[in-house]
HTML snippet that shows the backbone in 3Dmol.js (N, CA, C, O; Angstrom):
<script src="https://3Dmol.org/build/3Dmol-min.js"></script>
<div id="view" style="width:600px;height:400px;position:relative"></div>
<script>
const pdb = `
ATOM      1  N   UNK A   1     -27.797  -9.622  25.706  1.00  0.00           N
ATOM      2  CA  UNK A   1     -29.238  -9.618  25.734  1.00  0.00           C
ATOM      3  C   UNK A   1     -29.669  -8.963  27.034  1.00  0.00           C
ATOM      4  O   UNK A   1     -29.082  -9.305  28.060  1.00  0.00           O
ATOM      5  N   UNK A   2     -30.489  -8.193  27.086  1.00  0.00           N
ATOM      6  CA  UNK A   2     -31.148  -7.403  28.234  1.00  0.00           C
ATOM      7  C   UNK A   2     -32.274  -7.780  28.701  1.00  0.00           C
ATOM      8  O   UNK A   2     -33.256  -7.775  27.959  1.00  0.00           O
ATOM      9  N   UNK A   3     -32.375  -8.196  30.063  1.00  0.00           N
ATOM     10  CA  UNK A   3     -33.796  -8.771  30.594  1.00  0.00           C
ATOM     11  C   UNK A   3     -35.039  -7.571  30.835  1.00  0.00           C
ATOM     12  O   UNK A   3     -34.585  -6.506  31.254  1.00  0.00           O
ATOM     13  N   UNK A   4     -36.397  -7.602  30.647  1.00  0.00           N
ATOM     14  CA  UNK A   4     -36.974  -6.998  30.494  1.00  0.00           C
ATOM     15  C   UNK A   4     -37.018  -5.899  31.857  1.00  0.00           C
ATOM     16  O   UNK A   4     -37.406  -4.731  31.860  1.00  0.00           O
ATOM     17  N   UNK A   5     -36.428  -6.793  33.092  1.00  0.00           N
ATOM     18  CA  UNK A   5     -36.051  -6.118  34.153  1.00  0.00           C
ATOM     19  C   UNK A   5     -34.565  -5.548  34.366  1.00  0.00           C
ATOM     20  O   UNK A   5     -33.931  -5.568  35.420  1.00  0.00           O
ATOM     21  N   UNK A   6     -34.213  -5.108  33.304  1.00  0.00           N
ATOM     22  CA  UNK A   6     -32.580  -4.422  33.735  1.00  0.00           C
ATOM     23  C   UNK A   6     -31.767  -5.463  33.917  1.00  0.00           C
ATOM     24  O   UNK A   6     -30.598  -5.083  33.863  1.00  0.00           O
ATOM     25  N   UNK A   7     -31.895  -6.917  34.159  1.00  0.00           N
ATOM     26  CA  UNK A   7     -30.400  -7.494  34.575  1.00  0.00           C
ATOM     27  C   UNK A   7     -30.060  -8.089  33.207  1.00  0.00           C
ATOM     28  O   UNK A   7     -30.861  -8.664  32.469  1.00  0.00           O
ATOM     29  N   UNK A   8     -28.492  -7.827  32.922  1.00  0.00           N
ATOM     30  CA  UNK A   8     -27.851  -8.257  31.801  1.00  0.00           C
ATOM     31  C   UNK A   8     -27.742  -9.936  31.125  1.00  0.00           C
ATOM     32  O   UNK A   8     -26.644 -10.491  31.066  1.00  0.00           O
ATOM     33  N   UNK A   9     -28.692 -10.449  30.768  1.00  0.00           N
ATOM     34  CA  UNK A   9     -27.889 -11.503  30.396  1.00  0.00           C
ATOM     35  C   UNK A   9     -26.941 -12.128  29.501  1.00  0.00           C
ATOM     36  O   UNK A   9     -27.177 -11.710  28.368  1.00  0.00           O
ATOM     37  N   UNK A  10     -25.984 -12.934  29.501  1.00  0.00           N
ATOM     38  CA  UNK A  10     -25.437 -13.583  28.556  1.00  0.00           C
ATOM     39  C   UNK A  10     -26.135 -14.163  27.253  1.00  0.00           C
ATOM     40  O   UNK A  10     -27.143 -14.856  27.388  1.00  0.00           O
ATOM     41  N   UNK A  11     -25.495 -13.829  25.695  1.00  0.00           N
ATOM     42  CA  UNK A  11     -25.686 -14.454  25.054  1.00  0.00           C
ATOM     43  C   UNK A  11     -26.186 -15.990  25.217  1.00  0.00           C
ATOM     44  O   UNK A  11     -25.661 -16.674  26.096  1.00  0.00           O
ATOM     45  N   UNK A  12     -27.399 -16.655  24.214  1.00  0.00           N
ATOM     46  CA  UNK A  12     -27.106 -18.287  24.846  1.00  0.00           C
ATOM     47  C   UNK A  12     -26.516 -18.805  24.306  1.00  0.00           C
ATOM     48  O   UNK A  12     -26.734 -19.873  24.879  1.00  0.00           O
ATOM     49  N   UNK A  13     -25.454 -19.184  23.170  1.00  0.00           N
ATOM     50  CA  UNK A  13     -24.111 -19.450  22.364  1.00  0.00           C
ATOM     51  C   UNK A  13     -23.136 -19.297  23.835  1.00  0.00           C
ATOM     52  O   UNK A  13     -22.624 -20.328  24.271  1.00  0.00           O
ATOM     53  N   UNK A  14     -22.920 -18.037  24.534  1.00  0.00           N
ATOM     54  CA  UNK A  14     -21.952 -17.607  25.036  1.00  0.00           C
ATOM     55  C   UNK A  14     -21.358 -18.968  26.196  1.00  0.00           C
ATOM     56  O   UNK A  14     -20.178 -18.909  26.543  1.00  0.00           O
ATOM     57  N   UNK A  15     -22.110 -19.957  26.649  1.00  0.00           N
ATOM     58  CA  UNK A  15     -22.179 -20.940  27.782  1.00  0.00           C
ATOM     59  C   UNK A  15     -22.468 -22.053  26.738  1.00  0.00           C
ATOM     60  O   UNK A  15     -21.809 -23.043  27.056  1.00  0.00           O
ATOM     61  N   UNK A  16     -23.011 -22.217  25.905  1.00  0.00           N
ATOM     62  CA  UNK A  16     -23.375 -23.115  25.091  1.00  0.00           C
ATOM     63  C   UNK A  16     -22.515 -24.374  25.039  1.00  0.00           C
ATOM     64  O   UNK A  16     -21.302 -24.263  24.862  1.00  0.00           O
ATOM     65  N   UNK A  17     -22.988 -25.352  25.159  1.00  0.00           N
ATOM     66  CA  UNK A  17     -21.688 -26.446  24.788  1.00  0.00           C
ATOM     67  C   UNK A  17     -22.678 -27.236  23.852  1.00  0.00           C
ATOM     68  O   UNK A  17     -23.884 -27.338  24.077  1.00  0.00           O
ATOM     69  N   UNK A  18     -21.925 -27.861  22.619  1.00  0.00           N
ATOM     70  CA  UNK A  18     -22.652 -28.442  21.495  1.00  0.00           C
ATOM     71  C   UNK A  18     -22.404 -30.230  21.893  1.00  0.00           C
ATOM     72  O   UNK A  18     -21.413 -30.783  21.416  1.00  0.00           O
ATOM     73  N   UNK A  19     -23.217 -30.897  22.634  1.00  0.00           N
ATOM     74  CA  UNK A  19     -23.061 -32.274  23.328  1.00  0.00           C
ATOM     75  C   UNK A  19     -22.975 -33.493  22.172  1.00  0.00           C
ATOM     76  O   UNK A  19     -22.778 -34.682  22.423  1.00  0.00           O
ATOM     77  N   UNK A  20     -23.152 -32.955  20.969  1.00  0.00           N
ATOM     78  CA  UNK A  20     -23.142 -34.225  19.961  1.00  0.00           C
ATOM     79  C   UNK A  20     -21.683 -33.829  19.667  1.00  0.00           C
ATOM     80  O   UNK A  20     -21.071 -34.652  18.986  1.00  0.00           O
ATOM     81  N   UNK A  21     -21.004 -32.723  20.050  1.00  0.00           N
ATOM     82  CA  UNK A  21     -19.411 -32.919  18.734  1.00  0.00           C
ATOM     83  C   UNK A  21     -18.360 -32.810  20.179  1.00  0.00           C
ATOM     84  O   UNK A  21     -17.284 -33.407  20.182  1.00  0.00           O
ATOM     85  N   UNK A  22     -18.836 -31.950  21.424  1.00  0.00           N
ATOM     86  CA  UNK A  22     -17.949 -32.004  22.233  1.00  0.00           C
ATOM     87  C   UNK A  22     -17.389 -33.190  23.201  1.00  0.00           C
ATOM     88  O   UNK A  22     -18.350 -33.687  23.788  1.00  0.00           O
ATOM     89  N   UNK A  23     -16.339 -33.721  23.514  1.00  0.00           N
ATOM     90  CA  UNK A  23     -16.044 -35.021  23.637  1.00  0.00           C
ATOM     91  C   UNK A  23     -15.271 -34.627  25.309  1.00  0.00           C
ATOM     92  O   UNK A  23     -15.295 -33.520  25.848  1.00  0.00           O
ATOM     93  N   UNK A  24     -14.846 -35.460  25.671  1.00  0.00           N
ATOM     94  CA  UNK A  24     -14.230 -34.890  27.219  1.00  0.00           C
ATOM     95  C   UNK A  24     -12.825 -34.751  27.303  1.00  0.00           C
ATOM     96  O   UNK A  24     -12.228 -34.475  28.344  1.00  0.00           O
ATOM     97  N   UNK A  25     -12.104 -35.016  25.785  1.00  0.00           N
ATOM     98  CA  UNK A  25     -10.940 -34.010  25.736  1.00  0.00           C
ATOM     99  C   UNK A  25     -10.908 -32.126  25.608  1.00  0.00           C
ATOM    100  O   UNK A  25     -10.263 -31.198  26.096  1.00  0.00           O
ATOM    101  N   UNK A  26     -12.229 -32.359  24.468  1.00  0.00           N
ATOM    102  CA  UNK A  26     -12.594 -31.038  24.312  1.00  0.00           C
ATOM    103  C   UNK A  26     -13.135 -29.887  25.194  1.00  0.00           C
ATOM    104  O   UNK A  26     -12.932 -28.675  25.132  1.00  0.00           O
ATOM    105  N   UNK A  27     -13.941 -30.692  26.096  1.00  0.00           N
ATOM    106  CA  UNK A  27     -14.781 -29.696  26.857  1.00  0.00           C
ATOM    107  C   UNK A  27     -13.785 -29.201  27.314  1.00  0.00           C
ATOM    108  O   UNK A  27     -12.701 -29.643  26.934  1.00  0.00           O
ATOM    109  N   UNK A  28     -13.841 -28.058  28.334  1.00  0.00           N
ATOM    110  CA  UNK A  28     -12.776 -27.031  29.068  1.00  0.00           C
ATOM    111  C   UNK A  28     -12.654 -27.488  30.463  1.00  0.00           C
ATOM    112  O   UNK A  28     -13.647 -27.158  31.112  1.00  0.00           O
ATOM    113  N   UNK A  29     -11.940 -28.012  31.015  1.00  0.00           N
ATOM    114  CA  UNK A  29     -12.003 -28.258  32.313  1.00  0.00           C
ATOM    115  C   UNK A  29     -12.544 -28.211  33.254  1.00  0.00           C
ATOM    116  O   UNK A  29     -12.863 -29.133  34.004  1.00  0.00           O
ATOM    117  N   UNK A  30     -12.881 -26.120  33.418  1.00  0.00           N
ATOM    118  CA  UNK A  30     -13.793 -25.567  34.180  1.00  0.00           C
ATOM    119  C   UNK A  30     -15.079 -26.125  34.486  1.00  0.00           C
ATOM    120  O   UNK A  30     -15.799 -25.864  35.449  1.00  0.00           O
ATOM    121  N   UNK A  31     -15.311 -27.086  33.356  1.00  0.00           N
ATOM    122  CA  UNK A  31     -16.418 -27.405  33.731  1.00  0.00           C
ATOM    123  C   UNK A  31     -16.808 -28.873  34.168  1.00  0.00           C
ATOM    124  O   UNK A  31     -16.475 -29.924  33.620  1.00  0.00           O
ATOM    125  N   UNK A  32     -17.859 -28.628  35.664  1.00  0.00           N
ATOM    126  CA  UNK A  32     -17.836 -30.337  36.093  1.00  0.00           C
ATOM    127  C   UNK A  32     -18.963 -31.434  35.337  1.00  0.00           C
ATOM    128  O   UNK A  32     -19.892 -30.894  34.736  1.00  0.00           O
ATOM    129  N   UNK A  33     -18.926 -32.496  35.344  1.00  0.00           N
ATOM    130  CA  UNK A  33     -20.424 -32.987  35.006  1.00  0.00           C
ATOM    131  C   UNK A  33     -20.872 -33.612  35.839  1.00  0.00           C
ATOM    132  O   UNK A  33     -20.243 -33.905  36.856  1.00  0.00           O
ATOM    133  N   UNK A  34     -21.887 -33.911  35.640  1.00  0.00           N
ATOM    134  CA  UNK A  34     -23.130 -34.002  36.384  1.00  0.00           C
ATOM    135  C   UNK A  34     -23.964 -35.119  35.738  1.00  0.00           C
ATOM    136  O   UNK A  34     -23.953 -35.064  34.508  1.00  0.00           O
ATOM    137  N   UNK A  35     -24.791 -36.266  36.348  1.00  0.00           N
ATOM    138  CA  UNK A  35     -25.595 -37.556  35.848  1.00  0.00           C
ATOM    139  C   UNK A  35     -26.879 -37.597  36.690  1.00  0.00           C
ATOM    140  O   UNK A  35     -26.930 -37.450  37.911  1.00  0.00           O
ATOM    141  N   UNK A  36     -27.637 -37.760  36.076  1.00  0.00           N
ATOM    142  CA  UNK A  36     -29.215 -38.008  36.871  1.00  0.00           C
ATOM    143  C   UNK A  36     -29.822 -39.286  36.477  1.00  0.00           C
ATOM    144  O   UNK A  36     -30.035 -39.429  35.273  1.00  0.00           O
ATOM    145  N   UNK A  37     -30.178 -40.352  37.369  1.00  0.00           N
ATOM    146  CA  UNK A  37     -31.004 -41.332  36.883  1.00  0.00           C
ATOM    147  C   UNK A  37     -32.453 -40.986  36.650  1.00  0.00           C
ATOM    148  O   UNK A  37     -32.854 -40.636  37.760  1.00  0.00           O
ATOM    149  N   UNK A  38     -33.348 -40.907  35.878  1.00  0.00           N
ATOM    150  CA  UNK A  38     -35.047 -40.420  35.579  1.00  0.00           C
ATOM    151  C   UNK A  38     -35.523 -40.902  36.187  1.00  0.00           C
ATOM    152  O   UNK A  38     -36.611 -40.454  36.550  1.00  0.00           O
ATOM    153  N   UNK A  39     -34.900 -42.484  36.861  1.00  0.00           N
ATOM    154  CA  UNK A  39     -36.319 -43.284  37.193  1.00  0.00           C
ATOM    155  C   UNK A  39     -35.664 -42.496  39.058  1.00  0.00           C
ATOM    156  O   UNK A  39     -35.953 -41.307  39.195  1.00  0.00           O
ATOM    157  N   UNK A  40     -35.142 -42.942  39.874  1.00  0.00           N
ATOM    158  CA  UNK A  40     -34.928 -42.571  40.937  1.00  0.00           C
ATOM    159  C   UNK A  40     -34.371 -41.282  41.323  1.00  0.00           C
ATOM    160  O   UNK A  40     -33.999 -41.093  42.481  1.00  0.00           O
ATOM    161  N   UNK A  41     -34.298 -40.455  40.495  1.00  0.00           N
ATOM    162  CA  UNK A  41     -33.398 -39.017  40.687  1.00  0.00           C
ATOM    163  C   UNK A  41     -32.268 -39.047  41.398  1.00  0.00           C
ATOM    164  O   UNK A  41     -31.737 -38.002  41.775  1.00  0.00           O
ATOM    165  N   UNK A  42     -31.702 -40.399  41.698  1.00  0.00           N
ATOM    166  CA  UNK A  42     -29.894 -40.464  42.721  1.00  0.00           C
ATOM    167  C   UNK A  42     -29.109 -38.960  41.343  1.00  0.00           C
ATOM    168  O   UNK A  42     -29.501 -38.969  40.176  1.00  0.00           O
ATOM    169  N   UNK A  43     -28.498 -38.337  41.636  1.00  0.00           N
ATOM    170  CA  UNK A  43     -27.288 -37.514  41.015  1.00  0.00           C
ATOM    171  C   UNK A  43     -26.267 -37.410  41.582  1.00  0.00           C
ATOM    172  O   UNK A  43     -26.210 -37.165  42.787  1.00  0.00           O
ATOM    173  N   UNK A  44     -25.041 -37.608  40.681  1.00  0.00           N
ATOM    174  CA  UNK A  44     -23.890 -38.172  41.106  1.00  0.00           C
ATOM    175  C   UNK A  44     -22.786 -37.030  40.174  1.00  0.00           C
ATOM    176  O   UNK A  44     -23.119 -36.276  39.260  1.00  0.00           O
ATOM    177  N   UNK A  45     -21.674 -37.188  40.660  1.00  0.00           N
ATOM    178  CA  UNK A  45     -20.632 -36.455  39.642  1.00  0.00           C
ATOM    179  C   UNK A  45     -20.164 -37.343  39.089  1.00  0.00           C
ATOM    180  O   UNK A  45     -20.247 -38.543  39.356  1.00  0.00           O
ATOM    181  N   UNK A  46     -19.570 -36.768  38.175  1.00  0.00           N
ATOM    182  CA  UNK A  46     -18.718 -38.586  37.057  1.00  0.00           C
ATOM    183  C   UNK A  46     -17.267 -37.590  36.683  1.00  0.00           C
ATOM    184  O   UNK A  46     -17.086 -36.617  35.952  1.00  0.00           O
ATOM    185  N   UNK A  47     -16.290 -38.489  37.697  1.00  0.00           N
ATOM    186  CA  UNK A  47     -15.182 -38.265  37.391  1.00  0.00           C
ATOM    187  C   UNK A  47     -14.698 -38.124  35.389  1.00  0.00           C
ATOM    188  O   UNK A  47     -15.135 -38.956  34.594  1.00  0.00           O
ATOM    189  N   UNK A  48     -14.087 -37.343  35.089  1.00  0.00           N
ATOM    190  CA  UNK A  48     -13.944 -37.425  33.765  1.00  0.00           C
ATOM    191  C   UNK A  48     -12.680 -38.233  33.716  1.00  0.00           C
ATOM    192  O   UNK A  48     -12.411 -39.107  32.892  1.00  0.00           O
ATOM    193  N   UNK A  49     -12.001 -37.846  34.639  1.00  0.00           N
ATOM    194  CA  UNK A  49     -10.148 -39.067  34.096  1.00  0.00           C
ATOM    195  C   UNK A  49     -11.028 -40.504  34.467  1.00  0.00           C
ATOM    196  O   UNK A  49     -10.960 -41.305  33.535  1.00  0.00           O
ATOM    197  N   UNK A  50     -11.696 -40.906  35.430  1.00  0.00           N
ATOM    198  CA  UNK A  50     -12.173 -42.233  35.033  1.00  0.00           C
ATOM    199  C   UNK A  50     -12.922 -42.850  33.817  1.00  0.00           C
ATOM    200  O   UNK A  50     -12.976 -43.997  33.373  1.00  0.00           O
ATOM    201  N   UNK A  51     -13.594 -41.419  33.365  1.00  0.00           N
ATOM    202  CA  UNK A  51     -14.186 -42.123  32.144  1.00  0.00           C
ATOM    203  C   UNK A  51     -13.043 -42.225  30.502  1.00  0.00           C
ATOM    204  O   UNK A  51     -13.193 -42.806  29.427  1.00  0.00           O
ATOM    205  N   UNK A  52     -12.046 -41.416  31.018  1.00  0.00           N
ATOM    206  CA  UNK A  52     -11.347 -41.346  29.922  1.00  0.00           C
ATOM    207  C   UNK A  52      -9.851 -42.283  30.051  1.00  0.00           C
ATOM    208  O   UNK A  52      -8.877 -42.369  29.304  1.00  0.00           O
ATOM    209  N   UNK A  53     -10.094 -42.740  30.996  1.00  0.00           N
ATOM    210  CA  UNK A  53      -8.898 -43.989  32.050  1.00  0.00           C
ATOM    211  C   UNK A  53      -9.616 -45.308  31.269  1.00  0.00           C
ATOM    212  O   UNK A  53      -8.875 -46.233  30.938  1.00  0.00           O
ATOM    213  N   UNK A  54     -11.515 -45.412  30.884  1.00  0.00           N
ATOM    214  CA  UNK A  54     -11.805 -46.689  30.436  1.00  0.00           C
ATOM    215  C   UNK A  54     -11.780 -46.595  28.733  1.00  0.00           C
ATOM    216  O   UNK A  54     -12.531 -47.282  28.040  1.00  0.00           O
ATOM    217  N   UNK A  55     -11.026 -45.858  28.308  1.00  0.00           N
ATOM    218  CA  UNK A  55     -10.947 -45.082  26.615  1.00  0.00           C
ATOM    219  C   UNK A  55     -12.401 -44.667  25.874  1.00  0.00           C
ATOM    220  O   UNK A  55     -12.886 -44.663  24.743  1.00  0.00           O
ATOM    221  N   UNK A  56     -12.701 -44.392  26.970  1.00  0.00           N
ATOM    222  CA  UNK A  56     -14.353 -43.157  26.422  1.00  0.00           C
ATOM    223  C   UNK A  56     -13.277 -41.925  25.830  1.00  0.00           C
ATOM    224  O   UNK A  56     -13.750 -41.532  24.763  1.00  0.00           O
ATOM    225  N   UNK A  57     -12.379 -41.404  26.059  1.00  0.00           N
ATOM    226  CA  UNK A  57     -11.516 -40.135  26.116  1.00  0.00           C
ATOM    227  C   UNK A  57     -12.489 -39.610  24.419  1.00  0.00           C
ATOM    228  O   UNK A  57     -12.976 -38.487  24.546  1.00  0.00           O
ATOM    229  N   UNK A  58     -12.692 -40.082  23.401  1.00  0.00           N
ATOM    230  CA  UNK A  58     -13.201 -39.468  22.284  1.00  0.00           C
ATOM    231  C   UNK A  58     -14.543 -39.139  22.307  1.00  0.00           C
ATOM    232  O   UNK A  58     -14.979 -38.199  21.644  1.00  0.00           O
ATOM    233  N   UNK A  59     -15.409 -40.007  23.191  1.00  0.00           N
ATOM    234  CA  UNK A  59     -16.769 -40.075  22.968  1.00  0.00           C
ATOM    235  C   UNK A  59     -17.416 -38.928  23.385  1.00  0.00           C
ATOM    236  O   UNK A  59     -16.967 -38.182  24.255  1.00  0.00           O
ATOM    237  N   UNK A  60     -18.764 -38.713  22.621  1.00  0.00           N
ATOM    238  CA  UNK A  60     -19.726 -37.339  22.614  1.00  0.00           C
ATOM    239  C   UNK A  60     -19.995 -37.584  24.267  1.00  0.00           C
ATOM    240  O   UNK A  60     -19.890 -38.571  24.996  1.00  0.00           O
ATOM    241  N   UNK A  61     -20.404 -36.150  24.484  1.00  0.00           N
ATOM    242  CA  UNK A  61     -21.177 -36.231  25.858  1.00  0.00           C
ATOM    243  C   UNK A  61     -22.320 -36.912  25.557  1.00  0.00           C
ATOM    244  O   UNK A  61     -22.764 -37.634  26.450  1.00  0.00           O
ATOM    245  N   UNK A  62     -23.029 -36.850  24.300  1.00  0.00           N
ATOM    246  CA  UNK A  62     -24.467 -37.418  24.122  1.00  0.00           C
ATOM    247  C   UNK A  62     -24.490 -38.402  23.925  1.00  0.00           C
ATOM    248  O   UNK A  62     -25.562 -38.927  24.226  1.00  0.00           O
ATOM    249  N   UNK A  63     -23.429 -39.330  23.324  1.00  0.00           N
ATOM    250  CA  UNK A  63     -23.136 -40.936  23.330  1.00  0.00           C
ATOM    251  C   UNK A  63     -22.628 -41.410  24.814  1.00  0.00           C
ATOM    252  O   UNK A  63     -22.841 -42.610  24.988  1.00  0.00           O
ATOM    253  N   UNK A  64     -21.989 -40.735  25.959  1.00  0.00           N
ATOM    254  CA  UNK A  64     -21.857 -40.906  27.108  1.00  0.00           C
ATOM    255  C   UNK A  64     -23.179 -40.581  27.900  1.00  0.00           C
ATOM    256  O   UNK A  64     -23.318 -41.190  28.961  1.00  0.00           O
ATOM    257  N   UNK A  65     -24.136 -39.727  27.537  1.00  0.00           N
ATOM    258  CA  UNK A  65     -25.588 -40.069  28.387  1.00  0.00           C
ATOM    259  C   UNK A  65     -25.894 -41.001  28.025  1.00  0.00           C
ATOM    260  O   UNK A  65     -26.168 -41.796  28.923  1.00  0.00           O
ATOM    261  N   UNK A  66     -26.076 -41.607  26.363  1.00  0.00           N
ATOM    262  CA  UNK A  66     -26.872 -42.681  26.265  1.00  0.00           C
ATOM    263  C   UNK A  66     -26.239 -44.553  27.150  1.00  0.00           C
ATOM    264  O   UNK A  66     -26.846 -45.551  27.539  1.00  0.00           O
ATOM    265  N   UNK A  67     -24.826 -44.156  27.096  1.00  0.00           N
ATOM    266  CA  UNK A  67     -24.126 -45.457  28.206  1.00  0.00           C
ATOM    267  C   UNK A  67     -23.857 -45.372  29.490  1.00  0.00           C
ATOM    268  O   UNK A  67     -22.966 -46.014  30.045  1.00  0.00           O
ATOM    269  N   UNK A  68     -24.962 -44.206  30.284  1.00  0.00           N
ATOM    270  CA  UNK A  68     -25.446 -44.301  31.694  1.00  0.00           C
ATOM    271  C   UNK A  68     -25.960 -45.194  32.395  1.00  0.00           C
ATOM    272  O   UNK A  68     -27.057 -45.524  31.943  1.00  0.00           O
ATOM    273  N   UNK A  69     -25.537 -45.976  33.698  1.00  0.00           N
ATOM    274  CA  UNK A  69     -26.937 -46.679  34.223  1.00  0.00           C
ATOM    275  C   UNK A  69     -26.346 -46.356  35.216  1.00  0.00           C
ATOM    276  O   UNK A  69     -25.129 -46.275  35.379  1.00  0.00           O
ATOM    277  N   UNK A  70     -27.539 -46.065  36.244  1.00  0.00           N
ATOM    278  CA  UNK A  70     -27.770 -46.165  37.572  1.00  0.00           C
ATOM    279  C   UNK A  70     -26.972 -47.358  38.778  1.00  0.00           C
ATOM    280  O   UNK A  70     -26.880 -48.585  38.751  1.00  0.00           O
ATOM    281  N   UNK A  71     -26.709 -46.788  39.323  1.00  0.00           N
ATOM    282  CA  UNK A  71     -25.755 -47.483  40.529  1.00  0.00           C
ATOM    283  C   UNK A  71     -26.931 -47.493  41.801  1.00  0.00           C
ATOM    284  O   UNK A  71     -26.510 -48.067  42.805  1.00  0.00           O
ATOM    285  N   UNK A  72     -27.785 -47.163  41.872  1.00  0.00           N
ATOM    286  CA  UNK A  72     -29.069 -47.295  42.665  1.00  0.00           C
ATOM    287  C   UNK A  72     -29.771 -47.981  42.062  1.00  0.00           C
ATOM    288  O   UNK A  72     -30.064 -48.748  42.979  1.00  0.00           O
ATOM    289  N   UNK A  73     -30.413 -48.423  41.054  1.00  0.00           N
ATOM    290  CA  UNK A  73     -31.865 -48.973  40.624  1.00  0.00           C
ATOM    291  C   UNK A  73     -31.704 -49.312  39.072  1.00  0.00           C
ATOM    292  O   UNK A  73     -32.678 -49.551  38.358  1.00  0.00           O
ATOM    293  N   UNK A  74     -30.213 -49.312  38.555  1.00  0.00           N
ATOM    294  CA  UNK A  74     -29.811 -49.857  37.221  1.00  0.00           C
ATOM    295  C   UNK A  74     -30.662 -49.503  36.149  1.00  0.00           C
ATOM    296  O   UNK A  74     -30.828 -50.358  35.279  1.00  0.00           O
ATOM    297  N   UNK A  75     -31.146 -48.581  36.056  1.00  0.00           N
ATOM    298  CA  UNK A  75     -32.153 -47.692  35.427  1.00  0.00           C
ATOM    299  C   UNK A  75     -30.887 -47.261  34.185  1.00  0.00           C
ATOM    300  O   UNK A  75     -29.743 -46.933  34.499  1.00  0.00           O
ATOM    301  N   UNK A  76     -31.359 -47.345  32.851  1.00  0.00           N
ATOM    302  CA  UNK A  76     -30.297 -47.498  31.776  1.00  0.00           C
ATOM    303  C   UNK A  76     -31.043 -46.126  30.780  1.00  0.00           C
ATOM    304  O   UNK A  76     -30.441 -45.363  30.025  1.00  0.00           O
ATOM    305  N   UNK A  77     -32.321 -46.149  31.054  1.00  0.00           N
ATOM    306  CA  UNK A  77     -32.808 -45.502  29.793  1.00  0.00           C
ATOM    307  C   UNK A  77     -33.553 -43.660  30.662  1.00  0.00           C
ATOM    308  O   UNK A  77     -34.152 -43.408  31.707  1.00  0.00           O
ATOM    309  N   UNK A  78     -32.877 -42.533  29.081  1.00  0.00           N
ATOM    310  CA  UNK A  78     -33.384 -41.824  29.513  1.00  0.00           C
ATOM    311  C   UNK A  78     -32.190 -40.494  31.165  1.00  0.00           C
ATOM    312  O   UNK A  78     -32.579 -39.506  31.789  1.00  0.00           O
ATOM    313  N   UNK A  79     -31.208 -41.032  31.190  1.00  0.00           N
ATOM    314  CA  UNK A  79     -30.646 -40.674  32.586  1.00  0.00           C
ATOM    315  C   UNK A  79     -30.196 -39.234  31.743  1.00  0.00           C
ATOM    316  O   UNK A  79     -29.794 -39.187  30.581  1.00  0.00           O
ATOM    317  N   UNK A  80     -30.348 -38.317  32.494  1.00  0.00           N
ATOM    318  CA  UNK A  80     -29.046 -37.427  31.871  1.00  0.00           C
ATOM    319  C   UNK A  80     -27.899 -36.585  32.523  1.00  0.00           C
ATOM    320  O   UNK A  80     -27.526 -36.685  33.692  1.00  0.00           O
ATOM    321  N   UNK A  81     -27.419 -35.765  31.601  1.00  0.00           N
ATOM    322  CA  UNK A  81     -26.202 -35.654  31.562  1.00  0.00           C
ATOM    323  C   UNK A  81     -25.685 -33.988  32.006  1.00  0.00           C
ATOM    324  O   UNK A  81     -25.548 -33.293  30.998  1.00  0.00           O
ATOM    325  N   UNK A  82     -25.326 -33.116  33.567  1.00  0.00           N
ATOM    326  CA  UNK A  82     -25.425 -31.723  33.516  1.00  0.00           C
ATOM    327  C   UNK A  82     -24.320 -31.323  33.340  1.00  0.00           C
ATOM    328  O   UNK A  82     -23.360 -32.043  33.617  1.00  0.00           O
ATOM    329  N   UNK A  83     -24.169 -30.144  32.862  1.00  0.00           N
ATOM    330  CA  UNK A  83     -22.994 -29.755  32.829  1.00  0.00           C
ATOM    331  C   UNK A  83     -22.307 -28.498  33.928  1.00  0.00           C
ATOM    332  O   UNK A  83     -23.241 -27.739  33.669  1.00  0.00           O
ATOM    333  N   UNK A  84     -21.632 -27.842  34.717  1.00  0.00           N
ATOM    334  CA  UNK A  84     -21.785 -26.739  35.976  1.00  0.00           C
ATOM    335  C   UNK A  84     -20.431 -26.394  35.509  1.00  0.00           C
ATOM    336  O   UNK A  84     -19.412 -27.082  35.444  1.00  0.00           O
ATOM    337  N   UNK A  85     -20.719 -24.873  35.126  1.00  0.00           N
ATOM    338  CA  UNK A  85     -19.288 -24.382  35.249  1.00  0.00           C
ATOM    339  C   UNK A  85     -18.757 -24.571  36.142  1.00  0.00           C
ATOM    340  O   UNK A  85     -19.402 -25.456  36.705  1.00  0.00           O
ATOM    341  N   UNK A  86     -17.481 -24.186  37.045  1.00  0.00           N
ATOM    342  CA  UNK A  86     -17.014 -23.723  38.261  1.00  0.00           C
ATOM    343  C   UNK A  86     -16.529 -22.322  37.904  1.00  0.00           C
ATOM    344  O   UNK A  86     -16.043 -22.196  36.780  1.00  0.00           O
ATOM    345  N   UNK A  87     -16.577 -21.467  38.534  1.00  0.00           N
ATOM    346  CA  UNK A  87     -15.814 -20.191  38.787  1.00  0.00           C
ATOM    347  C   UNK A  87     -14.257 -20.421  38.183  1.00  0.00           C
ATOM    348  O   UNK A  87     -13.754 -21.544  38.227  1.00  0.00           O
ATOM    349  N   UNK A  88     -13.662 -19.477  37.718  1.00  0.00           N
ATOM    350  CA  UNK A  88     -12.450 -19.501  37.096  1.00  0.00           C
ATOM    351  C   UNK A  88     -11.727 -17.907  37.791  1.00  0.00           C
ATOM    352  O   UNK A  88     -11.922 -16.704  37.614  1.00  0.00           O
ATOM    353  N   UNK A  89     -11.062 -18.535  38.416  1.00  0.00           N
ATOM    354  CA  UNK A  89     -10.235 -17.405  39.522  1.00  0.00           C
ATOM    355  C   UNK A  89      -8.986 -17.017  38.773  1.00  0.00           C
ATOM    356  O   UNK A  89      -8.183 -16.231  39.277  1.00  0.00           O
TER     357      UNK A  89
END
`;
const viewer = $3Dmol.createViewer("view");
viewer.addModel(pdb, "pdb");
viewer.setStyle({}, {cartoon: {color: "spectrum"}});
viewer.zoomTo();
viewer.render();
</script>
């Protein structure tokens, strides 16, 4: 896709991750995640071998936003869930 100013962008499929079927065996490594509480904005990284150490290992990313809470202000509803490539050298 071509931006109206000359810079190239990526397909949006091409980065796409589908959060209801991809699970945290599936996702690709490269990539880290990321948690936001709504009510206080604390953001945190969430180890994935810990979540898959407590046998989440199958669960959707989107069933893992919805069993978020806050470690600041126990804020349960609503938190979500980012995803950040890293560079692949």
């Amino acid at each position: 896709m071509k931006h109206r100013r000359g810079i190239g962008l990526a397909p949006p499929d091409h980065h796409a991750v589908e959060i209801d079927t991809v699970t945290l065996t599936t996702l690709p490594q490269w990539y880290v995640i990321y948690a936001r509480c709504r009510a206080c904005q604390r953001q945190t990284l969430i180890e994935r071998r810990d979540v898959a150490r407590r046998g989440s290992r199958d669960l959707s990313l989107a069933e893992l936003a919805k069993r978020l809470k806050c470690r600041r202000c126990g804020n349960r509803s609503g938190n979500l869930l980012f995803l950040e490539m890293q560079p692949r050298d």
